[in-house]
C-alpha positions in Angstrom: 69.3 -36.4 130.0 66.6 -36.0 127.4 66.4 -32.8 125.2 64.0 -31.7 123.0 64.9 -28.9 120.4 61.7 -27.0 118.8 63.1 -26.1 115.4 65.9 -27.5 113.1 67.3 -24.2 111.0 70.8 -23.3 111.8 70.6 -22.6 115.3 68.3 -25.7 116.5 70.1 -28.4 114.1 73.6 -27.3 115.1 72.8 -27.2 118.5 70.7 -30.0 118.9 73.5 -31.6 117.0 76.3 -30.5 119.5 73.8 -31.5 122.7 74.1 -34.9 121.6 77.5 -35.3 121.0 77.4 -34.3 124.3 75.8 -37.6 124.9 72.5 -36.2 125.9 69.4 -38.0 124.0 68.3 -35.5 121.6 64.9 -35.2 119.7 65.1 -32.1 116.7 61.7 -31.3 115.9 60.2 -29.5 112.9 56.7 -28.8 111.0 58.1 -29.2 107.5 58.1 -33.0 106.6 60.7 -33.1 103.8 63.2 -31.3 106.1 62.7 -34.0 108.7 62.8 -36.6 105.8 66.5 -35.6 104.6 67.6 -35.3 108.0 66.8 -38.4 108.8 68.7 -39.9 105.4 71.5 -38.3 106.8 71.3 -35.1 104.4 72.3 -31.6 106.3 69.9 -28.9 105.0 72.6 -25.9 105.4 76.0 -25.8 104.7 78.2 -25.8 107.6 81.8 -27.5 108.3 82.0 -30.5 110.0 78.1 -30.4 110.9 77.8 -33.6 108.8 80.4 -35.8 110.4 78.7 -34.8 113.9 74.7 -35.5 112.8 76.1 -38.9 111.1 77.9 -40.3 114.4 75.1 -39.3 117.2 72.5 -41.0 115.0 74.8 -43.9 114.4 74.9 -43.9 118.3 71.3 -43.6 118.9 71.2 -40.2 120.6 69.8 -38.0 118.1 66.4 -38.7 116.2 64.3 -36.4 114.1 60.7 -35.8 114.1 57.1 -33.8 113.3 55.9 -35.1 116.5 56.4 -32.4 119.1 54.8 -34.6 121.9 57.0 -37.4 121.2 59.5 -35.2 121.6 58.7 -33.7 124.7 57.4 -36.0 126.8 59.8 -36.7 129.6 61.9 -34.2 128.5 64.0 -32.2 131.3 64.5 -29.3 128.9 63.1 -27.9 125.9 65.0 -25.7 123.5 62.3 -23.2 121.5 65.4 -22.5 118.7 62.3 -20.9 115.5 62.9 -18.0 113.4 62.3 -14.6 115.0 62.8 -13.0 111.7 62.5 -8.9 111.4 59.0 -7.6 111.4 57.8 -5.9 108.1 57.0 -1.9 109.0 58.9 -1.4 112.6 62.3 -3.5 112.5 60.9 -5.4 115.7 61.6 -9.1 116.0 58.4 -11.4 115.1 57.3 -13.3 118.2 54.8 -15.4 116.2 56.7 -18.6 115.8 57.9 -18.6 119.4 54.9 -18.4 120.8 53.4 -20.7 118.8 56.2 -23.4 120.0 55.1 -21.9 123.4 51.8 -23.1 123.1 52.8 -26.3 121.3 55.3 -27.1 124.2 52.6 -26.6 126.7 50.0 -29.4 125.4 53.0 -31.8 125.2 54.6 -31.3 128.7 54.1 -34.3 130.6 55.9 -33.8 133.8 58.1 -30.8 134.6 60.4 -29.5 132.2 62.7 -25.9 131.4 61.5 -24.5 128.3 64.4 -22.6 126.9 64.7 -19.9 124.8 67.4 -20.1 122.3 66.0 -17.8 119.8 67.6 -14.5 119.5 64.5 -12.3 121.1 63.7 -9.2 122.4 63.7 -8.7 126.8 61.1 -9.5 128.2 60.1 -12.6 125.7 60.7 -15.4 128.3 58.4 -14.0 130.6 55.8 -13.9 127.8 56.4 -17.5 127.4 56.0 -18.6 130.4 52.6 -16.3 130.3 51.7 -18.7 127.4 52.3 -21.7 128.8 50.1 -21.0 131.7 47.6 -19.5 129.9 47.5 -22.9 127.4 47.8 -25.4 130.0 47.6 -23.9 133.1 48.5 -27.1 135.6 51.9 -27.4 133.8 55.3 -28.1 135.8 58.2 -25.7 134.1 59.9 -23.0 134.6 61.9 -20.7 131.8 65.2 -20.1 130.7 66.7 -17.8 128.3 69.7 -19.2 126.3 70.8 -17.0 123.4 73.5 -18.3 121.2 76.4 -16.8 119.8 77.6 -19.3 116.8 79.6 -17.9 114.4 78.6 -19.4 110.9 81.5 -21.3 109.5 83.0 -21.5 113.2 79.4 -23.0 114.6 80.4 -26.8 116.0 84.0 -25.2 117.8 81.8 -21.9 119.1 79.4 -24.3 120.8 82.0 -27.0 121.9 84.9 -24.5 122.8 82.4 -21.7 123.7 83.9 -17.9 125.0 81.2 -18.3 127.9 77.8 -19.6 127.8 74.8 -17.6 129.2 72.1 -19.0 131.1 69.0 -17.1 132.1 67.3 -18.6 135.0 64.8 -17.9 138.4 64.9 -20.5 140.0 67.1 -23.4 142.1 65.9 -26.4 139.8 65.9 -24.6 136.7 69.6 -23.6 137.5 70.2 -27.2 137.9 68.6 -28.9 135.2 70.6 -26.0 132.8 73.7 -27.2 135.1 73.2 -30.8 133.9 72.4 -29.5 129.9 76.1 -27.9 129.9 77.6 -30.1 132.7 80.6 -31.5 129.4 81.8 -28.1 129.0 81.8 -26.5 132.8 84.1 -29.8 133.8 86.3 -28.7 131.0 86.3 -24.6 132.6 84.2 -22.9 130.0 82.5 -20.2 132.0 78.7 -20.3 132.5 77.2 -17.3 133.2 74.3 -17.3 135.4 71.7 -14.2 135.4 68.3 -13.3 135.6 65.6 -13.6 132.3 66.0 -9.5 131.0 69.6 -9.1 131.9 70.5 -12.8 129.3 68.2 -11.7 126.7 69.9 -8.4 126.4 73.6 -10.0 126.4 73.2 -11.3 123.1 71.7 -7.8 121.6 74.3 -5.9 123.3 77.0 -8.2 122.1 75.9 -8.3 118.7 75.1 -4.3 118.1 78.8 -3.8 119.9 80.6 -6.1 117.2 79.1 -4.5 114.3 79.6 -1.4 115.9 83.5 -2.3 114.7 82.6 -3.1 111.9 80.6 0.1 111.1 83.6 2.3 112.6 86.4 0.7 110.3 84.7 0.9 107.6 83.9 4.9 108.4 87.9 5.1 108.9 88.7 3.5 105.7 86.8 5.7 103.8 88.8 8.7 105.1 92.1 6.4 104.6 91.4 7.1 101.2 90.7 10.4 101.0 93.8 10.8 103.6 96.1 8.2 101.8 96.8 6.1 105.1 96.1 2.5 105.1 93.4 1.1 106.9 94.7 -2.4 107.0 97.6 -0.6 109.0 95.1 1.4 111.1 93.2 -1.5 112.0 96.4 -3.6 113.4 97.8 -0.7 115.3 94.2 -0.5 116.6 93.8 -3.9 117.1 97.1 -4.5 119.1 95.6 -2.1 121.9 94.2 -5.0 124.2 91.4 -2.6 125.6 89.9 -2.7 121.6 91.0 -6.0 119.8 91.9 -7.1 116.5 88.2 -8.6 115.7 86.0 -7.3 113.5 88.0 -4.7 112.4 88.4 -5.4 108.7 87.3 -3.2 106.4 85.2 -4.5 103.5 81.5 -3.8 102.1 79.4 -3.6 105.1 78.3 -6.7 107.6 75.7 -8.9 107.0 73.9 -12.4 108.1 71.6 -13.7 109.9 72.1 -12.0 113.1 73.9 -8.0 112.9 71.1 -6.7 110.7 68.5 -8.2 112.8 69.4 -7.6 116.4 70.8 -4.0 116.1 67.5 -3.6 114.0 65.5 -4.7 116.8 67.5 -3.2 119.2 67.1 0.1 117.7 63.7 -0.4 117.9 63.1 -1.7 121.6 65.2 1.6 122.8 62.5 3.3 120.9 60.1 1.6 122.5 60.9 2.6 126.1 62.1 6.1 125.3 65.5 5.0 125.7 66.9 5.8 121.5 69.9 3.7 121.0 71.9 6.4 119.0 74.9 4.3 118.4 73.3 1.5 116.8 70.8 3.5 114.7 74.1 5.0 113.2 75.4 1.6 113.0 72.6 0.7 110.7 72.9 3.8 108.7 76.9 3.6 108.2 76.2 -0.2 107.0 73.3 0.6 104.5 75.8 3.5 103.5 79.1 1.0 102.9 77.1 -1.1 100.9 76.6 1.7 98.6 79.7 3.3 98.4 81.0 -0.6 97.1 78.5 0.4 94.0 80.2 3.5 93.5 84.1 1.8 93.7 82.9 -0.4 90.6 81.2 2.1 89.0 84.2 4.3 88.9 86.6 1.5 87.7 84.3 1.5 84.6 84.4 5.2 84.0 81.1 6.2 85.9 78.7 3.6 84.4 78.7 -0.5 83.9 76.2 -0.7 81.3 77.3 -2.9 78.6 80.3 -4.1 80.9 80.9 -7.4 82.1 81.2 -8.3 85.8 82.6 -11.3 87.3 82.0 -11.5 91.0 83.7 -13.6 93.1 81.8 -14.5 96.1 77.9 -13.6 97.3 77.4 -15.1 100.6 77.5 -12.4 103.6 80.6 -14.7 104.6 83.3 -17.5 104.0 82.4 -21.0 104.9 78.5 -20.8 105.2 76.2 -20.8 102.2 73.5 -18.1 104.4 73.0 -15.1 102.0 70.9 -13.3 104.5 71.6 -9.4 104.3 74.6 -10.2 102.2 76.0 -7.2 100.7 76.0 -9.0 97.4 72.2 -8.7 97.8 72.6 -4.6 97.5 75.7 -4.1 95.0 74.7 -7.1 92.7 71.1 -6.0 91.3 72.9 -2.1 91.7 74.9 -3.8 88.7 72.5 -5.9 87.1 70.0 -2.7 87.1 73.0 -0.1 85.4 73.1 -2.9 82.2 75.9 -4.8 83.2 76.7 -8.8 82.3 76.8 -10.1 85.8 78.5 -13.7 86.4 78.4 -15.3 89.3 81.1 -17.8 91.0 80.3 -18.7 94.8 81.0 -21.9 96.0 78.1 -22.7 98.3 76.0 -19.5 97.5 74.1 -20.8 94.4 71.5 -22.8 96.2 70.1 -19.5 98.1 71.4 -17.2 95.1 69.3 -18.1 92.2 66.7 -17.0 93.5 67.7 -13.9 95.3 70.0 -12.7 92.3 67.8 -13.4 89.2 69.5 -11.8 86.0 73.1 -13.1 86.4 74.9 -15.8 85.2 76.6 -18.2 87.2 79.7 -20.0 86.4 81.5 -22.7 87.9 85.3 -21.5 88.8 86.8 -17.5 88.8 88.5 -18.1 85.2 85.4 -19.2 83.3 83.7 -16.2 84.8 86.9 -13.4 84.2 86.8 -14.9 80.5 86.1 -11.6 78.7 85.4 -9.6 81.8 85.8 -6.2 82.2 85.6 -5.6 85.7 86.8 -8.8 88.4 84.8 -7.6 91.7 85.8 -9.6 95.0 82.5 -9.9 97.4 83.4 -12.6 99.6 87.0 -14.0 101.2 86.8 -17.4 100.4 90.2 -19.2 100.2 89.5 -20.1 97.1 89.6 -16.6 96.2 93.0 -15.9 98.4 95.7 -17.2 95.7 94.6 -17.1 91.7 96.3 -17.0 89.2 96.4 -13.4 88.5 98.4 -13.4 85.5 95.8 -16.0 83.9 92.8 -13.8 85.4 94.1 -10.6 84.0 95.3 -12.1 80.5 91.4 -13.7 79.8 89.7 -10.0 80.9 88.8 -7.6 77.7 90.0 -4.8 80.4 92.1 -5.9 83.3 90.6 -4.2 86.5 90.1 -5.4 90.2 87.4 -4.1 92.7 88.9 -5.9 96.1 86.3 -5.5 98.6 87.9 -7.7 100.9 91.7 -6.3 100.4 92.9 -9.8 99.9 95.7 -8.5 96.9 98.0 -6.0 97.3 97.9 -3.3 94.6 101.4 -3.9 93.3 101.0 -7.7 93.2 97.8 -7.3 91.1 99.0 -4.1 89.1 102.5 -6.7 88.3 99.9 -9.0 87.1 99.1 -7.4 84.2 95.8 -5.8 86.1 95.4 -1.9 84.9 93.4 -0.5 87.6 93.0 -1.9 91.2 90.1 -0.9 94.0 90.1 -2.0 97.4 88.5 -0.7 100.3 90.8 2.2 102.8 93.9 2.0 101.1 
């Protein structure tokens, strides 16, 4: 079938990407002319495994194609994906609307027979039926109905999460719209990947819920470890005895320097603020958000005390400022908090990251980047681990700590053990609940 996908960041690219390896006929569209451009040379505009390979063989085939031509791209389309930024809205934490409904309106003077318009954006309940509202209102003989289709792609894990999915949720009203989304995921529900089937409000609020529940973990270890170390216990320990209870799960219970991305800050934000909205405070998640902004800076005090209370004049080599391993997305990264926290005490900040420089320049002016860990421990008094790249998962301590003026570690991800690094010739160790 034919698909169009309004938008080519990292939700619309990788899933317009996976739709055609699907072997649906896939048109990406996008406003910005030099993205389209690069995409069309075969150039991937984000950094994400095995993304590449994927683009490269459905254009080879013929079934995806790139474009600034929204009505090209929609005409005889059976669905169209709105996948545009909802980023958070300066003053309230509420998701901005303004780009989906401006592809609302777009996708309304292209339709040309009827079509799904699908919501793949992450947005707040009640959106779909203020598309379809749109729609009407722009071109009010239009054949469509709506669908809401949130996504749940781990960055890093993107192409398996959407070929190999945990379920799939489909948002629908009526018969044909249920079919057309029927045909769109036909490849995976012959292989038994559930498809769940709801009503508009009850799939737009799967993904919020299922978002503000994960960092919820996240949060909550990372409250525990900081009494593991007032306690002494270990909250790698805690977590696995946690983890091995099948009613709570090992995932997203590692402690470390607070979540960030594209997605956790931004839904619980705008979940906070819907609850709000209809007198129904989401107390859980607004202490989510505050326990996050809170681990972040408790990481600042870690490397300050490694230093004896202040970093100025000290010399900081981090290892790692994307919010995660395997993407190069520096979105609410906690390197974005603890970094300028050192840059602003006086410290010499260098920077090694191996996908983060493109984003990081710009968002982390002041530091110095280098190219591998041992150019940037070279004379270092402080070695501060921000992200868990393997990479990062088996140096050559020995070498690290025999370059540094003062030998200490701050491991915000716990990749070392304290012995193995203290053996090392390290003379102080940090990590985070042990």
């Amino acid at each position: 079938m034919k698909i169009a996908m309004i938008g080519t960041g990292y939700v619309g690219l990788v899933s317009g990407v996976c739709f055609s390896d699907f072997g649906h006929d896939v048109v990406c569209v996008d406003k910005d002319p030099g993205k389209i451009a690069k995409l069309e040379r075969g150039e991937v505009p984000i950094y994400e495994p095995g993304l590449d390979a994927v683009l490269a063989r459905n254009v080879e085939a013929g079934r995806l194609r790139f474009t600034t031509d929204i009505k090209q791209a929609v005409d005889g389309a059976e669905a169209v994906f709105i996948a545009v930024g909802t980023p958070t809205r300066r003053g309230d934490g509420h998701a901005d609307l303004t780009y989906v409904m401006a592809a609302a309106e777009d996708i309304a003077r292209a339709l040309t027979g009827y079509a799904v318009v699908v919501t793949k954006s992450t947005v707040p309940v009640g959106t779909n039926r203020k598309v379809a509202e749109v729609i009407r209102a722009t071109c009010p003989e239009a054949a469509f109905d709506v669908a809401s289709n949130p996504e749940f792609l781990r960055e890093g894990a993107a192409i398996d999460d959407f070929m190999k999915p945990d379920r799939v949720v489909v948002g629908v009203e009526s018969e044909r719209a249920t079919e057309v989304m029927g045909d769109v995921y036909r490849p995976l529900f012959l292989r038994d990947f559930p498809i769940v089937y709801t009503d508009l409000e009850s799939a737009e609020m799967i993904k919020y819920a299922a978002n503000a529940f994960l960092a919820t973990k996240i949060s909550f270890i990372n409250e525990i470890a900081a009494l593991c170390e007032r306690v002494g216990a270990d909250v790698k320990s805690v977590a696995r005895g946690m983890g091995l209870d099948g009613r709570i799960g090992n995932k997203f219970l590692h402690a470390g320097p607070g979540y960030g991305g594209s997605c956790f800050p931004k839904d619980t934000s705008a979940l906070a603020r819907i609850g709000q909205e209809h007198g129904v405070p989401q107390r859980i998640t607004e202490t989510v958000i505050m326990v996050n902004d809170m681990t972040k800076r408790r990481m600042i005090d870690k490397v300050m005390e490694l230093c004896g209370g202040s970093v100025n004049g000290k010399t900081v080599a981090v290892l790692g400022v994307t919010f995660k391993p395997e993407t190069d997305d520096m979105r609410e990264a906690p390197s974005l908090t603890i970094v300028p926290a050192l840059v602003g005490g006086g410290a010499a900040v260098r920077v090694v990251d191996p996908h983060g420089r493109r984003e990081g320049e710009a968002l982390l002016p002041g530091v110095i980047w280098e190219s591998d860990p041992y150019a940037a421990a070279a004379g270092a008094d402080v070695l501060l681990i921000l992200t868990e790249w393997n990479q990062f998962r088996a140096l050559d301590l020995k070498r690290l700590a025999g370059s540094m003026t003062t030998a200490r570690m701050a491991d915000l991800r716990n990749i070392y053990s304290r012995d193995d690094v203290l053996e090392a010739g390290f003379v102080e160790y940090a990590s985070v609940g042990r």
